[in-house]
N, C-alpha and C positions, 0 to 999 in steps of 0.2 A: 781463635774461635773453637778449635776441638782441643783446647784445657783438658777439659773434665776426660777427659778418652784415657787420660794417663794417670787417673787416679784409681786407684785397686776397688776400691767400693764400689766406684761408675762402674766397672768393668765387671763385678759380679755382680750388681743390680741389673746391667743391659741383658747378658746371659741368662738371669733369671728370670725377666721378662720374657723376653723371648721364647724361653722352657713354657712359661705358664701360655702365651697367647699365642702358644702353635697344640697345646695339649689340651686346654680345657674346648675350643669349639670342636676338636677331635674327638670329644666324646660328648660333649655339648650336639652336634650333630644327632645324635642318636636318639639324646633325648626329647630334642624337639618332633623326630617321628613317631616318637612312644606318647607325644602328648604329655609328657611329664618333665616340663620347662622348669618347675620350682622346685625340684627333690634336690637339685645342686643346694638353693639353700638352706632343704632344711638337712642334707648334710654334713652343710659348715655347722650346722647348729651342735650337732654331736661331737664334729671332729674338736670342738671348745670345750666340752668335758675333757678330752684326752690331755689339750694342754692344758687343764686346770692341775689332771692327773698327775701330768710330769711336772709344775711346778712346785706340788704338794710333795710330789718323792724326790726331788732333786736330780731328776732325768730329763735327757734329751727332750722336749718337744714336740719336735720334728716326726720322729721315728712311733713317740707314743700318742701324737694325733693320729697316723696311717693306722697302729692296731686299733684305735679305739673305732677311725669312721669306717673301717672296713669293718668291722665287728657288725657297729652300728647298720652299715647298709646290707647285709646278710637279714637280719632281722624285720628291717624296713622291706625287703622283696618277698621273704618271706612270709609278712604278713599281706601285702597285696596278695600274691598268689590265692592266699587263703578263700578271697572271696568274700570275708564276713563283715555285717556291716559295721562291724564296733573295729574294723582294721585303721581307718582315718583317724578316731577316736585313739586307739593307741599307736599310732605314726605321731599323732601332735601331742600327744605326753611325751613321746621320746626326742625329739624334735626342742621342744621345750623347757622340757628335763634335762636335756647335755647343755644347751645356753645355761639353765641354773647351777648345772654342777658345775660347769665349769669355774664361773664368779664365784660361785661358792667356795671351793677349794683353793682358788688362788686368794680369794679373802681372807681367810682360815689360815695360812701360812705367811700371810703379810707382804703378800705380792700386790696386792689392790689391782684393780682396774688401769691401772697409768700401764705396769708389765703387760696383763693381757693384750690391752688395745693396740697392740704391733701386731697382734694376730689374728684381732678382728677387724684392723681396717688397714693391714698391713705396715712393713718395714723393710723394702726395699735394701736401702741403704746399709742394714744392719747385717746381712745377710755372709754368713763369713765361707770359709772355703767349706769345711766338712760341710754343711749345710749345702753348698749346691755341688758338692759330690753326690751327694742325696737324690738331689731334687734332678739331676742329668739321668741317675738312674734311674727312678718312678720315669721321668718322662719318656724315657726311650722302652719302659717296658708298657705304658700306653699307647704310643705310636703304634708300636708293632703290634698290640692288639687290635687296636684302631683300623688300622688302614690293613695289616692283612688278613682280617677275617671278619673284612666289608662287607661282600657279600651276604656273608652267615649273617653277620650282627644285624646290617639291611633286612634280609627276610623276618626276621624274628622280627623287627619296630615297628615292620610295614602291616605284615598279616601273620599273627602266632599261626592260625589255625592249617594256614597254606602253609606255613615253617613246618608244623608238626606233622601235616601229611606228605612233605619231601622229605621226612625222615631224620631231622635238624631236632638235637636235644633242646628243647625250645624251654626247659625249666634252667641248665646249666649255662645258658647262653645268656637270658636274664638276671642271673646273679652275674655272670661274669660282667655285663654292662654297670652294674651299680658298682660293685668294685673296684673295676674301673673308676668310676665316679667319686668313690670313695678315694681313691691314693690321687686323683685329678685335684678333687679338691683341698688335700692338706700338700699339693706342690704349688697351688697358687697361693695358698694362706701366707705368707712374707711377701707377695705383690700384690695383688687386691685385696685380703683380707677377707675372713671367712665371712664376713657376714653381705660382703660384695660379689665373690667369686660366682656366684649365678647367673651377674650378668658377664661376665667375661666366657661364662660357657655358652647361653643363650642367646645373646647379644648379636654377635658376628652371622652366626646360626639364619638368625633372621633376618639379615640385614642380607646375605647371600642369596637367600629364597627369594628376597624381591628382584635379583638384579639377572639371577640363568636360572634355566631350568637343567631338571636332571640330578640327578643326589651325588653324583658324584663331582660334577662339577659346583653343586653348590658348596660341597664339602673343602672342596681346594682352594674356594674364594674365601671360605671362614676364616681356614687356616693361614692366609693371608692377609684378611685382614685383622684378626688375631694380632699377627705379629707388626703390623700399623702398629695400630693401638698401642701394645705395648712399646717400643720403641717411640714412639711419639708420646708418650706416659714420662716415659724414664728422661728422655735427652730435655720438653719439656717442663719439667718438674724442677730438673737443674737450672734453669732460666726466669722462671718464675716465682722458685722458690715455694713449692706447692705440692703436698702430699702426691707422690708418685702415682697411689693406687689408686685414690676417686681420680687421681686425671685419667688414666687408661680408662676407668670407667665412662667417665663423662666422655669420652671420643669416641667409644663404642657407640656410644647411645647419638651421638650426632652426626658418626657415620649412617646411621639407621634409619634417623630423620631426615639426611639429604637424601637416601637410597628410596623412599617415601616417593616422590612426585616421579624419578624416574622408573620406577615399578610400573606405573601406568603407562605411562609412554610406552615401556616395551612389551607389555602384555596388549596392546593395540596391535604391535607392529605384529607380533606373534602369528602365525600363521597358526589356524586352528587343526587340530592335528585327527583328519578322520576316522570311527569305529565303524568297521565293516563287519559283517554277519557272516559268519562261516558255518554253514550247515551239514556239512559232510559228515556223518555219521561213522565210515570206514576209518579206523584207526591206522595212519601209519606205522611203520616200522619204526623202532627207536634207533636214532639216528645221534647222537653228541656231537653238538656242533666245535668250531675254532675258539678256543676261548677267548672271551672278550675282556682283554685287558685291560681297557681303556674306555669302560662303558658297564653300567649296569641298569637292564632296562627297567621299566617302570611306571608308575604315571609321572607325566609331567618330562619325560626322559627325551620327548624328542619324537619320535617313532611312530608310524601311525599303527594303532590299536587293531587288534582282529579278536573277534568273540567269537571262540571255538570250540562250542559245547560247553562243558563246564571248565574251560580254564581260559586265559589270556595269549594270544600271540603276541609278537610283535613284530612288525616288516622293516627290514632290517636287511640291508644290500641285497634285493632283490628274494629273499630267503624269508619265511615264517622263523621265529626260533619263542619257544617255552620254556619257560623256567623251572627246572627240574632240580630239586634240590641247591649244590653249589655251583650247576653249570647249567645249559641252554641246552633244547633238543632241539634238532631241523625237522619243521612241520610242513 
């Protein structure tokens, strides 16, 4: 029954699943709080100019998708930033523009559409060692962005405004997410494929938010079942005989859909969590509470709510605690 476990291929296919559906809701996560669920795709759409690029020069791939989407998404945030209305307008020229270039230049050197489409809908299977040398590196430099500067990234997708008055570089924090997003997206490009890799970020994302509350813990259920999906992609695909990457997709998407009916059942069961009025004018002393490890508060975090004057509390073992920059004050 576990054949396939001894075959070199399965074994950096499972690996490379794995990489992608523990990395892409990891930053997938962030983007569904910034409300910007489809820039995953339109940075697969870029990162296909780069492998048009390297097919054209006779390079790596791999390496010249990362310069190209990272490039790409520098630009893309930078034009949001801007504010201006012709920003969208030139986000889907560019967006549109890297899908063309990229067909185009692998047409132009005689690679045709048969080459790229391993990188638009994925190729698991083909994936050799340098390449998930690669892809272990980008992943574990996401991770560690990811999950250790939660907090930051958190304040910045929740409320810039509140980010930039606790003192949080709220423009380098934003590039750094799309960046992020930009190397998330060409490590999944050989298992979903670029033109899929959106829902393997979003996906899981939201199929968490219906089942707990709390960003943190929905974040850890992503990443879980993240890594479902993909291992139930990879070992499935061998049995069926069926494109690895739409299966990991398609399982994502009907984890989401069973996650569906029970969402409701437990927002019933949910106790509803009360906002108290705190009117006390006198400013405490600044106080820096234990740090909270294992929790980042929030809405939706659990906690019952205290509106105290112009900022948020939260009660929390007996204790008020605000959120001050990257730590909690005792109110």
């Amino acid at each position: 029954l576990m054949e396939w476990l001894a075959l070199a291929f399965m074994q950096r296919a499972l690996i490379a699943a794995v990489l992608a559906g523990v990395t892409s809701p990891a930053i997938g996560a962030y983007f569904v709080q910034r409300r910007l669920s489809l820039l995953g795709d339109g940075l697969g759409h870029v990162a296909i100019a780069g492998v048009g690029l390297a097919l054209a020069t006779g390079t790596a791939p791999l390496p010249m998708a990362v310069v190209v989407a990272i490039a790409g998404s520098v630009v893309i945030e930078l034009l949001r930033q801007s504010g201006r209305a012709s920003a969208d307008v030139a986000m889907a020229v560019l967006f549109y523009g890297g899908l063309a270039t990229g067909v185009l230049l692998a047409g132009l050197v005689g690679q045709g559409t048969g080459v790229l489409s391993n990188y638009l809908f994925g190729s698991l299977l083909t994936i050799s060692e340098s390449d998930l040398w690669l892809i272990g590196a980008l992943a574990l430099v996401i991770l560690t962005a990811a999950i250790g500067l939660m907090p930051q990234l958190f304040a910045v997708c929740t409320d810039e405004d509140f980010a930039r008055t606790a003192g949080l570089k709220v423009r380098a924090y934003n590039l750094l997410i799309v960046v992020l997003a930009a190397i998330t997206v060409t490590v999944s490009m050989r298992t979903v494929g670029l033109l899929m890799v959106s829902a393997l970020m979003v996906v899981p994302v939201a199929t968490a938010n219906n089942l707990v509350t709390g960003f943190k813990r929905s974040f850890g259920l992503a990443l879980g079942l993240g890594v479902f999906a993909a291992l139930a992609g990879v070992v499935g695909s061998f049995y069926l005989n069926a494109p690895p990457g739409s299966l990991i997709v398609v399982i994502t998407i009907a984890c989401f859909v069973a996650s569906l009916p029970l969402a409701g059942t437990l927002r019933r069961r949910r106790r509803l969590v009360p906002v108290i009025e705190v009117t006390d004018p006198a400013p405490l002393p600044h106080a820096e509470t234990k740090p909270h490890v294992d929790h980042i508060h929030g809405p939706g975090c659990g906690h019952p709510v205290v509106v105290h004057g112009d900022h948020v509390d939260y009660l929390h073992n007996g204790h008020r605690h605000a959120a001050h920059g990257a730590h909690y004050d005792e109110h």
